[in-house]
N, C-alpha and C positions, 0 to 999 in steps of 0.2 A: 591519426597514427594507427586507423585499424579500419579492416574493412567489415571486422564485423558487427551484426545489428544490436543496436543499442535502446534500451527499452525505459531507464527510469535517469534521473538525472538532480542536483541539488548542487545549491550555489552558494556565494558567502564572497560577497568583496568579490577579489579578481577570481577569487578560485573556482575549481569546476571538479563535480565529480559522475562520472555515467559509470552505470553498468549495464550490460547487455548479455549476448548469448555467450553459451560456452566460457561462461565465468568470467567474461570479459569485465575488466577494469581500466575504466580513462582517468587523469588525474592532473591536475596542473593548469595554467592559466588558459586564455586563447592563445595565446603567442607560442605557449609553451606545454603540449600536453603531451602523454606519455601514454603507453596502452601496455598490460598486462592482460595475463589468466590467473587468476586462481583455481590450483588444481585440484582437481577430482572436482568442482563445480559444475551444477547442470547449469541450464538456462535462465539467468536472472529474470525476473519480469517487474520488480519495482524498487525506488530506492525512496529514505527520509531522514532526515538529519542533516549534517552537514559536513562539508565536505574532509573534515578533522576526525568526524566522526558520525558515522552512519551505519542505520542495519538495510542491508537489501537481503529480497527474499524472492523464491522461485520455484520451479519445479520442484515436485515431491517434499514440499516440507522445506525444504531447506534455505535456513534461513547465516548471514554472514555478518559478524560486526566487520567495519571496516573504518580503521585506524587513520593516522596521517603514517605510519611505516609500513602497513597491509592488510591483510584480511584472515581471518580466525573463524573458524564456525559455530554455531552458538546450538547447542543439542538440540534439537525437536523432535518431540514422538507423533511429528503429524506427515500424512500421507500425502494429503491434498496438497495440489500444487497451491503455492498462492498468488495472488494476483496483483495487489494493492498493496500498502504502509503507512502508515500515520504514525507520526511522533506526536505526544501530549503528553507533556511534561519529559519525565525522565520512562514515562511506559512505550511501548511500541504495540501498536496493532495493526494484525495483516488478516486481509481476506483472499478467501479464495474457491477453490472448485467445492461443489457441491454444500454451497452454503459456510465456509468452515471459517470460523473466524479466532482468531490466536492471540491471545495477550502475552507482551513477549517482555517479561521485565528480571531483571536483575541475574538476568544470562540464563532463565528459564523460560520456557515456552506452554502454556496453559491453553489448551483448546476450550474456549467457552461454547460456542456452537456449532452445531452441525446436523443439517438436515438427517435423520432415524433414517430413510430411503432416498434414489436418488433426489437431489432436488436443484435448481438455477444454482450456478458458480455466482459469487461476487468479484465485479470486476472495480467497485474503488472505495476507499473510507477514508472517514472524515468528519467533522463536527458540525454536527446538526444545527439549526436555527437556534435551540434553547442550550444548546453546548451537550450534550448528549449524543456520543457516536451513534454514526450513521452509516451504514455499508447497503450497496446499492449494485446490484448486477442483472441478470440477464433476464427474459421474460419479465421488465419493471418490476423484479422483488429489489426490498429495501426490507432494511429490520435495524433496530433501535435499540441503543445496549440504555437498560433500565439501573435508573437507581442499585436496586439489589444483584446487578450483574448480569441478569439476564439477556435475551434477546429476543426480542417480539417484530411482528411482520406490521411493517404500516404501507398504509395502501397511497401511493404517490399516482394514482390514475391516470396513469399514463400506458394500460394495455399493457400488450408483450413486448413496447420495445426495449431493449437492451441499454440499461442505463451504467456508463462506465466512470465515472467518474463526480468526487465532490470535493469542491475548492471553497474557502473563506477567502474573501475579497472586501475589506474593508468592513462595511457591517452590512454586507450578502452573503448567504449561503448557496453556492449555484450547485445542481445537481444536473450532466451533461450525458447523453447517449444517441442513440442510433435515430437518423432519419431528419436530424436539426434538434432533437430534442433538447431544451434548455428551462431545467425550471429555476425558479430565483425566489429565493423567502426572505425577506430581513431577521437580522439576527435578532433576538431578546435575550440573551444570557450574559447582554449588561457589559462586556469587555471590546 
């Protein structure tokens, strides 16, 4: 129902929800889908949750809950565009340009990191091997939210390529980027 580019996506039964650039919103089954803007929205770049209800986030901070009747914006005092979303539990966390990572819960948004000078964008997160987020982007940075809330740099030796992405598949943790890169850890956080 649209021709424009479409960047992050989440499913549930028949349903389906994308968003993409220019605030685009798809919504509804295969048979049956529908396309919106939500306005004054820049460019979406990921979505999590499901399709009743989800946050996607994007350029400049700007992060949207979005409903089964539409979309509402959720404050954030952050700059960086972000890139990524994970849902854990009822919390939301996004990464994104110059290291900055956002714990987005209870219709607030909390910058916990961010590179002091420039430093690599993250481009995805997600749940580590031992259940402890993992955000993972460009020149092979990765960094690990620690018990006390922190974030620390863990070295996945894998050089400067660009790592975008991290999926839980069963009991693997796959962390995916540039050139074929695919590494695989099994899980030990027991669930």
């Amino acid at each position: 129902p649209t021709e424009s580019a479409l960047r992050g996506v989440v499913t549930q039964d028949e349903l389906i929800l994308a968003v993409g650039v220019a605030g685009t919103i798809v919504r509804g089954t295969s048979d049956a889908l529908t396309a919106s803007a939500m306005p004054n929205a820049p460019n979406f770049a990921a979505l999590a949750g499901t399709p009743s209800d989800a946050l996607a986030v994007g350029e400049r901070g700007f992060v949207a809950h979005i409903g089964p009747t539409g979309a509402t914006p959720v404050a954030c005092d952050v700059q960086a565009s972000l890139r990524a979303v994970v849902r854990v539990g009822e919390v939301h966390w996004a990464a994104g340009e110059n290291g900055s990572v956002v714990r987005i819960e209870g219709g607030q948004c909390v910058l916990e990191h961010q590179y002091a000078t420039t430093g690599p964008a993250l481009n995805g997160i997600g749940r580590g091997p031992d259940g402890h987020l993992l955000a993972v982007g460009d020149m092979g940075s990765a960094l690990v939210r620690q018990d006390d809330g922190t974030w620390t740099p863990l070295d996945l030796d894998v050089g400067s390529v660009s790592l975008r992405a991290v999926r839980t598949i069963y009991r693997w943790v796959f962390v995916v980027g540039a050139g074929g890169v695919i590494l695989r850890h099994i899980r030990t956080d027991g669930e």
